[in-house]
N, C-alpha and C positions, 0 to 999 in steps of 0.2 A: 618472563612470559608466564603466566598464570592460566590453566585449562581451566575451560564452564561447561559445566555440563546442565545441561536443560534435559530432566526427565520427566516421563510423565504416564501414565497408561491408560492416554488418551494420543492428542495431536502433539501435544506440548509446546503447541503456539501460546497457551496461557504463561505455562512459566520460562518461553523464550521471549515475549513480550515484556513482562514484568525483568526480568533478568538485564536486559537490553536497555533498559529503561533507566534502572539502577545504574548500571555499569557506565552512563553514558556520562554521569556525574564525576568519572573518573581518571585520569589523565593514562590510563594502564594499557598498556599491549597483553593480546590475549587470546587464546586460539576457543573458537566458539566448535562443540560437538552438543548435537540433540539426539535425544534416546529416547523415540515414540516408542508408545505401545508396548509399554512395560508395564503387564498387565498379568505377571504372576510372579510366583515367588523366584523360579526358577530363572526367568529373564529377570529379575532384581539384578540375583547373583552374579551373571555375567554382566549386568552393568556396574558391578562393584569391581569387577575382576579388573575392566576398562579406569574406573575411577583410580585406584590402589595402584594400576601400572602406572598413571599418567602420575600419579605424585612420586613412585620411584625414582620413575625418570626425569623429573625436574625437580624436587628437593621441596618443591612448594606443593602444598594441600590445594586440590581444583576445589573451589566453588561451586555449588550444585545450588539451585534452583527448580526445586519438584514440586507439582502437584498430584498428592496421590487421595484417592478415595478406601483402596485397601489399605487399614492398619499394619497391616502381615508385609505387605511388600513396603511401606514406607520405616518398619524396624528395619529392613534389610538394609535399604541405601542408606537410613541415617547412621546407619553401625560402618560404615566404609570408613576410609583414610580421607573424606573431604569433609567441607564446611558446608551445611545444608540450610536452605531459605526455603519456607516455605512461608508467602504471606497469606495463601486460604486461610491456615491457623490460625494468624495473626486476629483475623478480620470476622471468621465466620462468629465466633460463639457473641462480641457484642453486637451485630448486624440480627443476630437469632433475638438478641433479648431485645433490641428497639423494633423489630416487626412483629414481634409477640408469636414468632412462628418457627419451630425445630426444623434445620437445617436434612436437608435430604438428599442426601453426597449421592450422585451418578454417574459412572464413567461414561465419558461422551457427551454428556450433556451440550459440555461449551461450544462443539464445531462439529458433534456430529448429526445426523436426521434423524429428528426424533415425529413423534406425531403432536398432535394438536395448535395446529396449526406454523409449525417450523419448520415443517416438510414443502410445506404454501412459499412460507420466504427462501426456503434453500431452492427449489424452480424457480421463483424471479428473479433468484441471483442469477441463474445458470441463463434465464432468459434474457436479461441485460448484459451478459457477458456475449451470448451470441448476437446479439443487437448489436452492441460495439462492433462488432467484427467484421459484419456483414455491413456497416455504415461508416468503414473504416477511411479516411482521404477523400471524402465527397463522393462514393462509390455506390450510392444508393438514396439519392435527396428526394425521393418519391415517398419514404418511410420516417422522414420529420418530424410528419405532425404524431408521433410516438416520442421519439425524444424529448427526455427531461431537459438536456443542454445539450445545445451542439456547442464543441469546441473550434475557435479559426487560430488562424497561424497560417506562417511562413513555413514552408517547407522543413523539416528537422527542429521546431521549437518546442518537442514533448505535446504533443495533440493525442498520440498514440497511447503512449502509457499512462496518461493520466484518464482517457476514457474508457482503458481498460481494469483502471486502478476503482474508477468510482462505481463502475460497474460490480467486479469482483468483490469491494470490501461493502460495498451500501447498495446494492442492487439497481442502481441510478443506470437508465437507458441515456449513452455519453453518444452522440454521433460526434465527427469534425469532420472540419470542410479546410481542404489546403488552400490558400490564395497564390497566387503563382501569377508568372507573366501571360499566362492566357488569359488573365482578368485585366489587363492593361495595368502594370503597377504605376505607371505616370500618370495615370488620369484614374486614379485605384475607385472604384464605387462600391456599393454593396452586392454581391451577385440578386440576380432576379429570384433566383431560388431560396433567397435570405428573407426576404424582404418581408415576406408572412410569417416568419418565425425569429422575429427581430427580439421579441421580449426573451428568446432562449439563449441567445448569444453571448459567450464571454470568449475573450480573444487570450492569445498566450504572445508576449515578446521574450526577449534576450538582450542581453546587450552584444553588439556588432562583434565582438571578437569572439567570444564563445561561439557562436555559430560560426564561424569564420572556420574553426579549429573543429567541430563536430561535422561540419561536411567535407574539411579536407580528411575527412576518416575516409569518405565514400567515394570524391572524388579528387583527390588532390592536383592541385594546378588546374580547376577547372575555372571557367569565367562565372560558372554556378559556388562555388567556393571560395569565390575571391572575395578579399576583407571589402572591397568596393562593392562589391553587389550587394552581399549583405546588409551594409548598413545603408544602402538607397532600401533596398526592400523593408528594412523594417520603420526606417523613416514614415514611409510611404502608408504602410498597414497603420502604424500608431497617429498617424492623421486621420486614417477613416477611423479610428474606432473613436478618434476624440470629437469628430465631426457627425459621428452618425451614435455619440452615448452610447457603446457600448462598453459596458466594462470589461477592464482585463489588466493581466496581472505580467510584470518582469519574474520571472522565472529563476533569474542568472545564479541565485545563490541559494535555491529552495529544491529539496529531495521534493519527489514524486507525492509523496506520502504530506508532507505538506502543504505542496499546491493544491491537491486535493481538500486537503485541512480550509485551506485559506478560498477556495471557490465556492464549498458547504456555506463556512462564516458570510460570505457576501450575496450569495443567492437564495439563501433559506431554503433551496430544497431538504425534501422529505430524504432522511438516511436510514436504510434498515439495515440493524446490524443480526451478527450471525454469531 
């Protein structure tokens, strides 16, 4: 078991991203700690103090993946008992010499609010994130024609997180719409409320057993849970969406973070990052 430390004296989403990334190349067990906002000399030290315990006590040197803009605090952690990655270094000085322009290190920069104009896209995040929320299960189809995509699905097929996923990372206003048996799943159509916002529409399936197993979380032994219902119910949705060209995607083996990935690639919405 090998400890990572992700430090940073910012968010240290940059080098728990990059770190995460790496790591993922690697068949290793590994206990992840992140050390935001080590942003003087003196929180260096006590994250050294943290680094030098954990290789005490497991024999092995952690892994450290920092981005630092202070010189002063990045001698601190690299003089610790761990092995330090920092690929800003790697990248910035020949990124500096093909843009013909000197690099100008600023804490915060990457995730926090700054002005000219990134204060603009951090509100449309927060504003697409409460979009989502408020247009969460078909709970407000009056506010549509704002949505970038509404997401459909069967009750439990990830509707939820990924319209709060495309929200949060890309400020994408996500509505979704559950289909259920008050749509008639036997004779399944498009709802009426669809029908003018059909170019927005991408569906989400599963395959029959995973939802089988993620609603007997919520309900177990229910007739709503049963491995039978489900796979009439998605039968059913994946006939209208192939009858009515809607695109959409089986889910069953893709994180969050990918489906997300993979509904960008096929809709070409606009993504702002942060």
């Amino acid at each position: 078991m090998r400890t990572i430390f992700y430090i940073s004296d910012g968010t240290a989403l940059t080098a728990e991203a990059f770190g995460r990334a790496m790591l993922s190349m690697f068949p290793l067990k590994v206990e992840h700690k992140t050390l935001a906002f080590v942003d003087s000399v003196s929180k260096a030290e006590q994250a050294v103090t943290k680094i030098n315990a954990a290789y005490a006590a497991s024999g092995e040197r952690p892994v450290i993946f920092h981005t630092f803009v202070s010189l002063d605090i990045k001698r601190v952690i690299t003089a610790s008992q761990g092995s330090c990655y920092d690929f800003l270094e790697d990248f910035v000085d020949p990124l500096s010499q093909e843009l013909g322009i000197d690099a100008q290190p600023k804490t915060h920069r990457t995730h926090g609010i700054q002005e000219n104009g990134v204060r603009d896209s951090y509100d449309s995040r927060i504003e697409a994130v409460n979009y989502a929320l408020a247009n969460d299960d078909g709970s407000n189809i009056s506010d549509y024609d704002e949505a970038d995509i509404i997401m459909l699905g069967v009750s439990r097929t990830g509707k939820t997180p990924v319209s709060l996923y495309l929200a949060l990372q890309y400020g994408i206003k996500a509505a979704n719409y559950p289909l259920t048996e008050d749509d008639n799943m036997e004779n399944l159509q498009l709802p009426k409320s669809l029908k003018l916002q059909r170019h927005k529409l991408f569906g989400l399936t599963l395959e029959a057993q995973r939802l089988h197993e993620i609603r007997s979380k919520r309900r177990e032994g229910s007739r709503y849970a049963s491995l039978q219902q489900c796979r009439f119910e998605l039968q059913e949705v994946e006939k209208m969406y192939r009858r009515e060209a809607i695109p959409f995607l089986d889910s069953t083996r893709f994180s969050v973070e990918e489906i997300a990935a993979k509904i960008l690639a096929e809709t070409n919405l606009e993504r702002h990052h942060y």
